[in-house]
Residue frames as qw, qx, qy, qz and C-alpha x, y, z in Angstrom:
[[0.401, -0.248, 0.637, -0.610, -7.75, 21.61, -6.61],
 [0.357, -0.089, -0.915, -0.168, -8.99, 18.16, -6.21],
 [0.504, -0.358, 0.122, -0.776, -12.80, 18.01, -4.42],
 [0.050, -0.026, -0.979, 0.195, -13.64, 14.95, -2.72],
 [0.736, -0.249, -0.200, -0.597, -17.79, 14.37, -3.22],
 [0.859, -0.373, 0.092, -0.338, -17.25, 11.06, -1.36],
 [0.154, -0.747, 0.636, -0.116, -14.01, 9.58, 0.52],
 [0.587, 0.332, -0.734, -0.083, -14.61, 5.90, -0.29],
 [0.800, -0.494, -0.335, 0.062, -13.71, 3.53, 2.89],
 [0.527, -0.797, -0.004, 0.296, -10.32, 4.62, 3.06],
 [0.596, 0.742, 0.171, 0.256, -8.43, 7.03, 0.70],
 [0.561, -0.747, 0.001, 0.357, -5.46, 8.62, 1.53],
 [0.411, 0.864, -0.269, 0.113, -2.24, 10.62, 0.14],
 [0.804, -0.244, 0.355, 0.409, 1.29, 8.01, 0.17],
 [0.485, 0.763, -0.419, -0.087, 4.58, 8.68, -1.37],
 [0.705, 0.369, -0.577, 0.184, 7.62, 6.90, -1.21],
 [0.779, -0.567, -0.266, 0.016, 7.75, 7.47, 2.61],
 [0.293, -0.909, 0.211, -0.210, 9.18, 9.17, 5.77],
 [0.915, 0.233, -0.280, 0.173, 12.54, 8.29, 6.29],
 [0.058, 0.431, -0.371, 0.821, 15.48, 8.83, 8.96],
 [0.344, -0.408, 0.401, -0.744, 13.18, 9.13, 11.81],
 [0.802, -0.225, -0.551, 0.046, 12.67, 5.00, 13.09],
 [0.590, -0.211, -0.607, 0.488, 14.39, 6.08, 16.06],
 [0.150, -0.055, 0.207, -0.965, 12.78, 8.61, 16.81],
 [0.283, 0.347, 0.848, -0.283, 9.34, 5.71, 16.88],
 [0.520, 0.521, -0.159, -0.658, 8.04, 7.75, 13.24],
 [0.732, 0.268, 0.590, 0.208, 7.01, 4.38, 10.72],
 [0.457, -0.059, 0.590, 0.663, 7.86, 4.55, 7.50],
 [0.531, 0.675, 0.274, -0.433, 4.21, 5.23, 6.03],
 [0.124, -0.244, 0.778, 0.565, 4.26, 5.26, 2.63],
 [0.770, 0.124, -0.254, -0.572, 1.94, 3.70, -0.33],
 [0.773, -0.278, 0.565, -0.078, 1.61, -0.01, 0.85],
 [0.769, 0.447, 0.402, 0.217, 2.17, -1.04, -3.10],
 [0.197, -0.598, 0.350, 0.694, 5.29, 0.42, -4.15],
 [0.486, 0.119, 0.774, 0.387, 5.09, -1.72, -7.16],
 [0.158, 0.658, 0.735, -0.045, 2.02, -0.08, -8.42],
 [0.007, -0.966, -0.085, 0.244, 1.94, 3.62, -7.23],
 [0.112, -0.687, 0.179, 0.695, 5.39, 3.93, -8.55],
 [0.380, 0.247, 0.755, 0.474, 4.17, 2.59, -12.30],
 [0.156, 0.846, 0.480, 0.171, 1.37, 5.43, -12.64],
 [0.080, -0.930, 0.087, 0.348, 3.93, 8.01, -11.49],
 [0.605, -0.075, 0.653, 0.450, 6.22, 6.31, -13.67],
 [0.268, 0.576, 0.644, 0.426, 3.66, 7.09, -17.07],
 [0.033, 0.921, 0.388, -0.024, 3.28, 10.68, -15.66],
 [0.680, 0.313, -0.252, 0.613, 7.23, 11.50, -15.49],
 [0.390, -0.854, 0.096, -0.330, 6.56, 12.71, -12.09],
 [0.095, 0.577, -0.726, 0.362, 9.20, 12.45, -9.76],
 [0.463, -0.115, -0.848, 0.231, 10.07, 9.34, -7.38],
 [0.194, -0.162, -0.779, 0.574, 8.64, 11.00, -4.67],
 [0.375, -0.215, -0.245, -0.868, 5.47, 12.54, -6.14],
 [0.308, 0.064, 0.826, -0.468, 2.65, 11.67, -3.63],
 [0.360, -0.210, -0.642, -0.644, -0.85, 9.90, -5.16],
 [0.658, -0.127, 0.244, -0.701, -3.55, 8.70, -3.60],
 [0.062, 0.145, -0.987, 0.028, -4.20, 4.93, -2.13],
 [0.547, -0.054, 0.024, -0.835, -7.46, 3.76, -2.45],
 [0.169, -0.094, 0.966, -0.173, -8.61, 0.61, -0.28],
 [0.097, 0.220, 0.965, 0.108, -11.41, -1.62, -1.85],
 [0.221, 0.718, 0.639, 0.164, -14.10, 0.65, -2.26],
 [0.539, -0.086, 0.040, 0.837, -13.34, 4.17, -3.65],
 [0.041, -0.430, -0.346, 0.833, -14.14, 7.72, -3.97],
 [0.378, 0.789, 0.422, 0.238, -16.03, 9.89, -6.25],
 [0.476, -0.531, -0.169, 0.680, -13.96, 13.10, -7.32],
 [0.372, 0.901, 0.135, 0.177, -14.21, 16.44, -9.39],
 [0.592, -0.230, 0.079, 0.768, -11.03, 18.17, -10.62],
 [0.069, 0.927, 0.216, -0.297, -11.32, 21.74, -10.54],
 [0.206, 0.797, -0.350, -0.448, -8.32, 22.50, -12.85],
 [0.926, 0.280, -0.138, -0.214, -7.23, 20.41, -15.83],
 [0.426, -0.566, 0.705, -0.041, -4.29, 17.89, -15.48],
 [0.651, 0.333, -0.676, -0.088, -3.23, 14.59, -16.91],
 [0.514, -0.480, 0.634, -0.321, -3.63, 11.40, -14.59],
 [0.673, 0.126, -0.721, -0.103, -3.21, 7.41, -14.60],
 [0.687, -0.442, 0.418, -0.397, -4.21, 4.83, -12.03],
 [0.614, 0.223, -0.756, 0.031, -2.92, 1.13, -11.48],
 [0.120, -0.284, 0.821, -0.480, -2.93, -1.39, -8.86],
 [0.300, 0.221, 0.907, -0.195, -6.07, -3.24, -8.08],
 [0.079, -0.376, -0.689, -0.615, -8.82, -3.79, -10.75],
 [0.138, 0.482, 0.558, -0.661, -12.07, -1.51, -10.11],
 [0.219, 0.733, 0.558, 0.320, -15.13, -0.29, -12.66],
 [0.219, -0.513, -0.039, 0.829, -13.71, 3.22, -12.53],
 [0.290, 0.679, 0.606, 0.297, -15.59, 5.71, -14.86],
 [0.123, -0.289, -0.018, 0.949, -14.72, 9.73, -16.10],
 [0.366, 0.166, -0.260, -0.878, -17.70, 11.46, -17.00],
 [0.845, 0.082, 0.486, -0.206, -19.40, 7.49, -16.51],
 [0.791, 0.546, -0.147, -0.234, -16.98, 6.65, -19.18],
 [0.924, -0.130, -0.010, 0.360, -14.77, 3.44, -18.75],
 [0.034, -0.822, 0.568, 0.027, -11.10, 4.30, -17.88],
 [0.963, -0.238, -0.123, -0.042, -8.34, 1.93, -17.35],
 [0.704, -0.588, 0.211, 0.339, -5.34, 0.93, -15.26],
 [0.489, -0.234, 0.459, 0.704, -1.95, 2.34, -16.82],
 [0.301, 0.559, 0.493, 0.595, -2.98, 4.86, -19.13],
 [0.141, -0.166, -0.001, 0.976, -2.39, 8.66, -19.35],
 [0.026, 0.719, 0.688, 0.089, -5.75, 10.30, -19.21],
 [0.168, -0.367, -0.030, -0.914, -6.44, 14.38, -20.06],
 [0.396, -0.517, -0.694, 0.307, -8.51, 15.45, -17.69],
 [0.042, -0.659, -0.206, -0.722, -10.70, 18.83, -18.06],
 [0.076, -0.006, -0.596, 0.799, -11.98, 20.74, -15.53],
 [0.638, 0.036, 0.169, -0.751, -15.09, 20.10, -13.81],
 [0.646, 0.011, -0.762, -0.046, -14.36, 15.79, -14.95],
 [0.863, -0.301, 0.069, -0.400, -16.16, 13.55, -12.96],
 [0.449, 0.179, -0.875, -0.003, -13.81, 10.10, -11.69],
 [0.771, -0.194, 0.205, -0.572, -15.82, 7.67, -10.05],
 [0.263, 0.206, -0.943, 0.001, -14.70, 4.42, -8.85],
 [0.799, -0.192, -0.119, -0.557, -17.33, 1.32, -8.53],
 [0.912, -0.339, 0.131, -0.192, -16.85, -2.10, -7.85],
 [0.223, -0.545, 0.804, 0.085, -13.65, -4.10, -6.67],
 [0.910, 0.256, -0.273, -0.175, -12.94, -6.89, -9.25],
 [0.854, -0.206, -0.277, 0.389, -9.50, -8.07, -7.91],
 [0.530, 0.251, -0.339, 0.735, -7.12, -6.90, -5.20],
 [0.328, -0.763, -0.550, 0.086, -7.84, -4.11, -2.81],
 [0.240, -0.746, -0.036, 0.621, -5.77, -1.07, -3.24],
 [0.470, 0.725, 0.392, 0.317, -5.72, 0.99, -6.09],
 [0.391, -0.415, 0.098, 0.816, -3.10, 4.12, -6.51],
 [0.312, 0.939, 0.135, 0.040, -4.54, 7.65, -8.65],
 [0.547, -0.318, 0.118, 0.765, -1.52, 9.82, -9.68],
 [0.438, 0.883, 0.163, 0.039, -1.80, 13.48, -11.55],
 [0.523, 0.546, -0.193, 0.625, 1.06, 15.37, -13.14],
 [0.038, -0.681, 0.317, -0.659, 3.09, 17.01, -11.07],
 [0.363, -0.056, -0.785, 0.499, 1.97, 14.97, -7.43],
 [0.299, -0.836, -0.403, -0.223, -0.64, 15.50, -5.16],
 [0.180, 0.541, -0.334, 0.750, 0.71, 18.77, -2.98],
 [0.640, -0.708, -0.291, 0.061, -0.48, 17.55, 0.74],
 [0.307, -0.854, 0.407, -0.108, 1.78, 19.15, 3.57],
 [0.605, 0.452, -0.547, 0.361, 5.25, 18.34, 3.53],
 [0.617, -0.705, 0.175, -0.302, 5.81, 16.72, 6.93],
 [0.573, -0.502, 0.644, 0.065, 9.07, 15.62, 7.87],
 [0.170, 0.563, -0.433, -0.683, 9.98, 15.36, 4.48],
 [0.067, 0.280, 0.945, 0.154, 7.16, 13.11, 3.30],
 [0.355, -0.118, 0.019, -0.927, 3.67, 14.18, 2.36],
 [0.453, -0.282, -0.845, -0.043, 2.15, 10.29, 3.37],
 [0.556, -0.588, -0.083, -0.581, -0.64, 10.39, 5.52],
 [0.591, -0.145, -0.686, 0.399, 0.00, 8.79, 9.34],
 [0.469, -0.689, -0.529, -0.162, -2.27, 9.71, 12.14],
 [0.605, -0.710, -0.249, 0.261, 0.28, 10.88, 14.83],
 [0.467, -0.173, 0.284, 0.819, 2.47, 12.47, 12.42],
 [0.072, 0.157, 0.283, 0.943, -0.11, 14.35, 10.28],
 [0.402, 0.012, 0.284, -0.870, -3.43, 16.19, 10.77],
 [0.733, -0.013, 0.349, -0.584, -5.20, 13.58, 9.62],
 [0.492, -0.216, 0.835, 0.122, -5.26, 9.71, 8.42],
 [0.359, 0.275, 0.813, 0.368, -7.31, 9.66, 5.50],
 [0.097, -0.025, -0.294, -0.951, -9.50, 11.98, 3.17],
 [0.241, 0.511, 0.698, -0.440, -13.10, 12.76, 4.36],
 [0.316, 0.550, 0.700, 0.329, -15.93, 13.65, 2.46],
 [0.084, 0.966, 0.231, 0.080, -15.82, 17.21, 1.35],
 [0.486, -0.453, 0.361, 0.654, -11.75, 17.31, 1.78],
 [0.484, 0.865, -0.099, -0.091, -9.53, 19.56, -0.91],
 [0.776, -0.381, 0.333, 0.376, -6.56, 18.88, -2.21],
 [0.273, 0.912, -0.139, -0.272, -4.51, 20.87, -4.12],
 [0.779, -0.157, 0.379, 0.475, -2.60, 19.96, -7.06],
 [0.196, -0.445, 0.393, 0.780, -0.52, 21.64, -9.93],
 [0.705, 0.612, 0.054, -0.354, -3.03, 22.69, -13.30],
 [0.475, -0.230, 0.718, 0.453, -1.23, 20.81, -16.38],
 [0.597, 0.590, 0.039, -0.542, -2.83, 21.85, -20.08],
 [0.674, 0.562, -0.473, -0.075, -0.26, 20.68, -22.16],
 [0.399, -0.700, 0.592, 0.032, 1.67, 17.25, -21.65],
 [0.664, 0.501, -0.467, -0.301, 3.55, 14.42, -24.09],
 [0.874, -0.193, 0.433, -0.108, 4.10, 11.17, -22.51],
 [0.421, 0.634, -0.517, -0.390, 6.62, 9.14, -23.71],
 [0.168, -0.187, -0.953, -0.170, 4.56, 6.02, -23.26],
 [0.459, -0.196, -0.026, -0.866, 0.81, 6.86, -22.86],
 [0.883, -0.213, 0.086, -0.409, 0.02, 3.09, -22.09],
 [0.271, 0.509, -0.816, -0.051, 1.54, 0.19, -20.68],
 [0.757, -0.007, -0.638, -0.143, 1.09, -3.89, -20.42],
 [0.238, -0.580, 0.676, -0.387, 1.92, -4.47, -16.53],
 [0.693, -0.308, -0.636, -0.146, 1.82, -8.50, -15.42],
 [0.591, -0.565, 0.034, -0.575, -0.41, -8.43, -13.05],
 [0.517, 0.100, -0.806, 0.268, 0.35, -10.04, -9.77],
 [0.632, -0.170, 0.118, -0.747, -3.24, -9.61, -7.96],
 [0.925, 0.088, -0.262, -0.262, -3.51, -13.37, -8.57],
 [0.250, 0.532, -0.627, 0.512, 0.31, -13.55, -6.79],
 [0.847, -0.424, -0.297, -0.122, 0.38, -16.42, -3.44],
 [0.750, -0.145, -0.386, 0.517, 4.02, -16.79, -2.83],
 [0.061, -0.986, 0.111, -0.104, 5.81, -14.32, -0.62],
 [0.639, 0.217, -0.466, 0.573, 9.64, -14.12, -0.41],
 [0.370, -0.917, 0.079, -0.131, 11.46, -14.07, 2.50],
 [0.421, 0.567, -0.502, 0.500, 14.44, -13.86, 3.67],
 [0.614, -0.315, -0.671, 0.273, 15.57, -15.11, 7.37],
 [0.369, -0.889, 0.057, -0.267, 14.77, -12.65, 10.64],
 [0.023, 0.706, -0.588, 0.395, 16.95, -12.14, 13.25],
 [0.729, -0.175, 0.173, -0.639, 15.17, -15.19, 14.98],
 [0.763, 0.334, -0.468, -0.297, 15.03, -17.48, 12.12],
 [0.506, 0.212, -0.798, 0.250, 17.32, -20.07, 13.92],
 [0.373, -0.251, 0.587, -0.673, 15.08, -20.49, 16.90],
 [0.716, 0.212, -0.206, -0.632, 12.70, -22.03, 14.63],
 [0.654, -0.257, 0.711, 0.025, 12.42, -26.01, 15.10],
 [0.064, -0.063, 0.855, 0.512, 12.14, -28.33, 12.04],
 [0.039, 0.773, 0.632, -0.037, 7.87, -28.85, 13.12],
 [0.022, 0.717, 0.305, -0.626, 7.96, -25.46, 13.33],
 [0.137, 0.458, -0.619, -0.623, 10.04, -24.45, 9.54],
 [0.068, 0.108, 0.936, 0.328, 7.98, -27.24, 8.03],
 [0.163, 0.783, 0.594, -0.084, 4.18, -25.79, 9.03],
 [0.116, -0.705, -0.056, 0.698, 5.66, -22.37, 8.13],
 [0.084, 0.472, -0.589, -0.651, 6.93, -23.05, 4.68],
 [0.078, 0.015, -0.861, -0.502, 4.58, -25.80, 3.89],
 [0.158, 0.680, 0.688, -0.199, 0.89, -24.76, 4.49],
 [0.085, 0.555, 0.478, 0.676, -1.11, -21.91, 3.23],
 [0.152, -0.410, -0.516, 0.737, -2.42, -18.87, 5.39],
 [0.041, 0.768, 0.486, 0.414, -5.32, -17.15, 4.64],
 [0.102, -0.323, 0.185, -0.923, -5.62, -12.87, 5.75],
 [0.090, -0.520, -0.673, 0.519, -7.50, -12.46, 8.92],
 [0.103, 0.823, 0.317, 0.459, -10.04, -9.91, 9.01],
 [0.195, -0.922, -0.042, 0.333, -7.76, -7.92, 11.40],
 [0.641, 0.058, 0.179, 0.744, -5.29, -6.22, 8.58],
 [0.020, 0.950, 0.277, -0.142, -4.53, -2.83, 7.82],
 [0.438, 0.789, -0.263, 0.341, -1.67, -0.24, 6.99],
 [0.614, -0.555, 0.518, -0.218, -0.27, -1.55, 10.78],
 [0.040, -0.422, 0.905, 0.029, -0.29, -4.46, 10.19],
 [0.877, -0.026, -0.209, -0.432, -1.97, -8.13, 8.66],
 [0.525, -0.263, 0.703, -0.402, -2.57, -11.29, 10.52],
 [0.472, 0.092, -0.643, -0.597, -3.02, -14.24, 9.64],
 [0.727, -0.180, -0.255, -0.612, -5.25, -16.90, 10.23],
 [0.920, -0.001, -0.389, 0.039, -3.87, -20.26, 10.71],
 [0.336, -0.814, 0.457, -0.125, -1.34, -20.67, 13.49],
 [0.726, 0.280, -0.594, 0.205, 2.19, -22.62, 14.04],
 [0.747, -0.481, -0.303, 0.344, 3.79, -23.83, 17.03],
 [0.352, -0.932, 0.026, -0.083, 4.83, -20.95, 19.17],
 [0.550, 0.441, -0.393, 0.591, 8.03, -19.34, 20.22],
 [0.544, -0.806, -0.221, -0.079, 8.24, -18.94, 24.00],
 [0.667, 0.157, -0.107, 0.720, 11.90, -17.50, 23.25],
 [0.087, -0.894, -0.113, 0.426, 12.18, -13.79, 25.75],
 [0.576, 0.473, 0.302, 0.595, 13.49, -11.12, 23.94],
 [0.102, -0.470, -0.017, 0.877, 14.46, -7.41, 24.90],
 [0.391, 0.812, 0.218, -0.374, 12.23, -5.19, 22.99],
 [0.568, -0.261, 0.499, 0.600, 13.95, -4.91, 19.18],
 [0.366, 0.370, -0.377, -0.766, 13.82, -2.82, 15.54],
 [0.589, 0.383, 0.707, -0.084, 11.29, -3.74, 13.31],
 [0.055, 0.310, -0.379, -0.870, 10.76, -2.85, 9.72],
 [0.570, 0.361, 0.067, -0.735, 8.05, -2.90, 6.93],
 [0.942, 0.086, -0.164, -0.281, 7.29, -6.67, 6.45],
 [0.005, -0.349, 0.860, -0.373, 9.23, -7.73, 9.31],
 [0.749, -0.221, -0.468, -0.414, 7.17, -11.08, 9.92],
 [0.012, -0.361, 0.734, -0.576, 6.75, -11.89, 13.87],
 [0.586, -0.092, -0.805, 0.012, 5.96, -15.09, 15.81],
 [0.388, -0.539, 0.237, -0.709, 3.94, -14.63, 18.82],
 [0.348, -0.202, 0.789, -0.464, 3.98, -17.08, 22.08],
 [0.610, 0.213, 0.593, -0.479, 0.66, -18.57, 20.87],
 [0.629, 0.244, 0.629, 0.386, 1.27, -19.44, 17.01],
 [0.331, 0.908, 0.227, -0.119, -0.09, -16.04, 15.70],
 [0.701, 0.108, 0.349, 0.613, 1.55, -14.77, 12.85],
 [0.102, -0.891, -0.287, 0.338, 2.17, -11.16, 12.16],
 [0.629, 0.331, 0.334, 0.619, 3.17, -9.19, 9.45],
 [0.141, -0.659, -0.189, 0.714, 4.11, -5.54, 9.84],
 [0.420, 0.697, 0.421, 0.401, 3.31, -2.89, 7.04],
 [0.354, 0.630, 0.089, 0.686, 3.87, 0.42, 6.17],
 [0.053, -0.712, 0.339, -0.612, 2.76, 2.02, 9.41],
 [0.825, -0.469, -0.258, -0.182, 3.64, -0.21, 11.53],
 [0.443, -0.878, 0.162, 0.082, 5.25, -0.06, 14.81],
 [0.391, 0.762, -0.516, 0.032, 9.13, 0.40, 14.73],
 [0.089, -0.363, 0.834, -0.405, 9.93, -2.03, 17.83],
 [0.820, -0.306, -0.069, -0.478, 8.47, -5.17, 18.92],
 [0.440, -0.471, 0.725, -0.242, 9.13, -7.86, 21.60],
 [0.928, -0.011, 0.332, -0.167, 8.39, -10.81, 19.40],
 [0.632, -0.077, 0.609, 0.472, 10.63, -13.14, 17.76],
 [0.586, 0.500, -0.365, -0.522, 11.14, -11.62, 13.61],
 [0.729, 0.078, 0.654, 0.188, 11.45, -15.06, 12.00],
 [0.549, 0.511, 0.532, 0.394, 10.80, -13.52, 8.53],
 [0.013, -0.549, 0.110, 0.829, 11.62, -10.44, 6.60],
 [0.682, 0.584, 0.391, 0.202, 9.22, -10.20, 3.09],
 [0.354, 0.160, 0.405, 0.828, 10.83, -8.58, 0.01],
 [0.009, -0.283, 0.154, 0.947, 9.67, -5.44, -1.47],
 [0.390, 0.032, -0.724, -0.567, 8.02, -7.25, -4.08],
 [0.269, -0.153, -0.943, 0.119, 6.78, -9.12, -1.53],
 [0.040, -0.449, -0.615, 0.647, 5.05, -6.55, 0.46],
 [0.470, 0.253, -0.261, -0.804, 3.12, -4.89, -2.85],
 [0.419, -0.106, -0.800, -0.415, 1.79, -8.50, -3.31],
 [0.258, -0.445, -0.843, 0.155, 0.20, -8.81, 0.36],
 [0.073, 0.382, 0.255, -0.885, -0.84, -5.47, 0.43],
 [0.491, 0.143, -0.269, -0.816, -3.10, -6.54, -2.37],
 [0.437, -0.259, -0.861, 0.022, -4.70, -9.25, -0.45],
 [0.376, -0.445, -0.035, -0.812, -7.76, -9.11, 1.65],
 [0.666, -0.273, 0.495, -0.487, -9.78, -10.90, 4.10],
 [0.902, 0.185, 0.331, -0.207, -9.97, -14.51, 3.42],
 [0.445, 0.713, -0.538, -0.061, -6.77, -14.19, 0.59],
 [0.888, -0.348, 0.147, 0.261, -4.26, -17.08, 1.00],
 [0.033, 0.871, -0.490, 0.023, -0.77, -16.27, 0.98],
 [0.933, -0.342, 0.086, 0.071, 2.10, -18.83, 1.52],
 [0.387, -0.812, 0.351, 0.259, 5.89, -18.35, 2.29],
 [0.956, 0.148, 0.023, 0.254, 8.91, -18.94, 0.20],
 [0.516, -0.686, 0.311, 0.409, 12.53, -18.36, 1.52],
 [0.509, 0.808, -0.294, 0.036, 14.80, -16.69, -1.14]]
């Protein structure tokens, strides 16, 4: 059993995500950083769909109550077992009664924990990701348990790896919405040739950005969306769906990001700049 002493800002259990059920208005949910979460489950030879824990810019404090074997990756933090440095990508023993304790955010903003075996939240609709209207709850409070499989004895067969980092990562690919040809030349010329900085409204929904282009005052019949479907609102505002975000929307898509694309802005924060490039 995992103890939670303190839940961070916002900490949650993601796996590969809930599939099958878009029409049925269930998001995807998921870890927002495939890239990331599936490298530490990677080093633990847990399965593809072992859930971990996402952990957004400022993070928890936790005691493991039976021993196990974990690794963490994604965004840099002053993380300490027992107060004694860890780091990213590396297989760590782990007694019982060990202290982890994450301090300050150095770069990025989402960090991913993995132990042997997966964390064991409810299986809901054959995902164990957290998502507010689908499970009991959205994120791990202080004094939560969580129960995972003891592990005494295990042999990695890489205990550490080199990852290049792409915390420091501007471009995003995309690829053309369904839209994409509404778009004028002023309009495909501020898109692809400025910067955009993160608003401070983002989230596992969905990030905004700052800067606006010229508007699309094309109607539209309500229409599928998908994780980092990128959509053009009436007034210039740019919108970028994420993991849970909504399955339908009435604006134009102009953009769809890559994969790759959506583990790099999911490790961007307020004030980040981002800036488009069509594959």
């Amino acid at each position: 059993m995992l103890k939670v002493l303190k839940s961070g800002l916002f900490t949650s259990v993601q796996d590969i995500g809930r599939y099958g059920y878009l029409n049925k208005g269930v998001p995807v949910a998921g870890y927002m950083d495939g890239f990331s979460a599936k490298k530490v489950n990677q080093l633990l030879d847990n399965d593809i769909r072992a859930a971990v824990l996402e952990i957004t810019m400022t993070g928890p404090t936790l005691i493991f109550e039976e021993e196990t074997y974990i690794s963490m990756g994604g965004a840099l933090l002053s993380v300490t077992l027992n107060n004694e440095p860890i780091n990213n990508y590396e297989v760590i023993k782990v007694k019982k009664g060990d202290i982890l304790s994450y301090g300050k955010l150095e770069k990025g903003f989402r960090n991913y924990l993995a132990v042997k075996g997966g964390f064991k939240a409810p299986l809901v609709l054959g995902s164990r990701s957290f998502f507010s209207s689908v499970t009991k709850k959205n994120h791990l409070a202080d004094g939560s348990e969580l129960e995972y499989d003891a592990c005494s004895l295990f042999e990695p067969k890489i205990s550490k790896i080199i990852v290049d980092s792409f915390l420091d990562e501007k471009e995003l690919k995309v690829t053309k919405g369904p839209e994409f040809e509404s778009l004028s030349d002023k309009q495909l010329e501020m898109l692809f040739g400025k910067k955009f900085s993160i608003s401070n409204e983002n989230n596992r929904m969905a990030y905004k950005l700052e800067e606006k282009i010229e508007g699309l005052k094309t109607s539209m019949i309500t229409s599928a969306t998908l994780p980092g479907t990128v959509q053009l609102t009436p007034s210039g505002k740019l919108i970028i769906l994420m993991k849970d975000g909504q399955t339908t929307g009435g604006y134009p898509r102009i953009l769809q990001l890559s994969d790759r694309a959506i583990s790099v802005l999911a490790q961007k924060k307020y004030g980040d700049e981002v800036q488009f490039k069509l594959n």
